[in-house]
C-alpha positions, 0 to 999 in steps of 0.5 A, spaced: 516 531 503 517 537 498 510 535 495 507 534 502 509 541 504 507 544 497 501 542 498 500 544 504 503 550 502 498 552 497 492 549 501 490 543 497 485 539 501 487 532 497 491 527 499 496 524 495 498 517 491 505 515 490 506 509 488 512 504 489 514 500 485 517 492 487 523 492 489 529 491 485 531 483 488 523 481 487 522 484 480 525 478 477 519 474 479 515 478 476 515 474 469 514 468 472 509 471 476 506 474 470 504 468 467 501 465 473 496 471 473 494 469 466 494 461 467 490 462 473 485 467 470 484 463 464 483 456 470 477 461 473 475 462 467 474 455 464 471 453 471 467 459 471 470 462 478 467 468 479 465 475 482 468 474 490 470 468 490 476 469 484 481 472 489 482 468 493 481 462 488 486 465 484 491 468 489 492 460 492 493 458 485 498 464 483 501 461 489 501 454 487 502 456 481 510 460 482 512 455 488 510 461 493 514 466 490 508 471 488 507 470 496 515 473 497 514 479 492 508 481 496 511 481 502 517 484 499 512 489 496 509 491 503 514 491 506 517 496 501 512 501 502 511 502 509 519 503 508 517 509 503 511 511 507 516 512 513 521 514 510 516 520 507 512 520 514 519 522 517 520 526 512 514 530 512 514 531 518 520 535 519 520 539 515 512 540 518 515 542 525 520 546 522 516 551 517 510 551 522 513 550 529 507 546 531 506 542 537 505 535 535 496 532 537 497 528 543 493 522 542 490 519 550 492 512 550 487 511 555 480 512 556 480 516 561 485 522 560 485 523 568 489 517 568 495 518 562 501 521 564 505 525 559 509 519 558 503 515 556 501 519 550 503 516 544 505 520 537 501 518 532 502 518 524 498 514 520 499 512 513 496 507 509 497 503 503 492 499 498 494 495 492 489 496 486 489 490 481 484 492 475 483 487 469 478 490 463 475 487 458 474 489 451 466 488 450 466 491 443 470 489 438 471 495 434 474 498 440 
């Protein structure tokens, strides 16, 4: 929330990354799931699986292939990162409300703003999340 509040402060237009690691009691898997990733790369490979069809390929695999526990430490990551996101959210905005003394934006829930009370107005936060997985290869052997 200090970061968010900095940034506004100075006047940067950018967003902000954070990147939140796996939780503590799924980060044991992460071997299991580690060596998983490679057997089904490796799998795709010899089977010459590639370009949209590698995702979900290797997701169904990975998951075979851990006995359902890649698909646990996803769920727990994503739920992980809404807690971080809100908690942040939360944090962000009030420490937003106390510096500015700003109103919150209503947001209409219906398409004809004659029609919405006030105690149909919803406040709104939006926060999003993405998981970004990159394999690169080496092309040139003098690298």
């Amino acid at each position: 929330a200090s970061l968010v509040r900095a940034q506004r402060n100075i006047g940067m237009p950018n967003g902000i990354l954070v990147a939140v690691p796996i939780p503590d009691e799924a980060a044991p898997l992460g071997g299991e799931i580690e060596a998983a990733i490679c057997t089904a790369l490796q799998e795709a490979k010899e089977q010459g699986i590639k370009g949209a069809s590698s995702t979900p390929f290797l997701l169904k695999r990975v998951n075979e292939l851990t006995k359902g526990n890649s698909l646990k430490a996803n769920i727990s990551l994503v739920l992980n990162n809404a807690k971080i996101g809100a908690e942040i959210a939360k944090h962000a905005s009030t420490a937003y409300s106390e510096t500015r003394h700003a109103g919150i934006q209503r947001v209409q829930t219906s398409s004809n703003p004659s029609q919405t009370s006030e105690s149909e107005q919803k406040e709104i936060y939006v926060f999003g999340g993405a998981i970004f997985d990159a394999i690169g290869y080496v092309a040139n052997d003098l690298i």
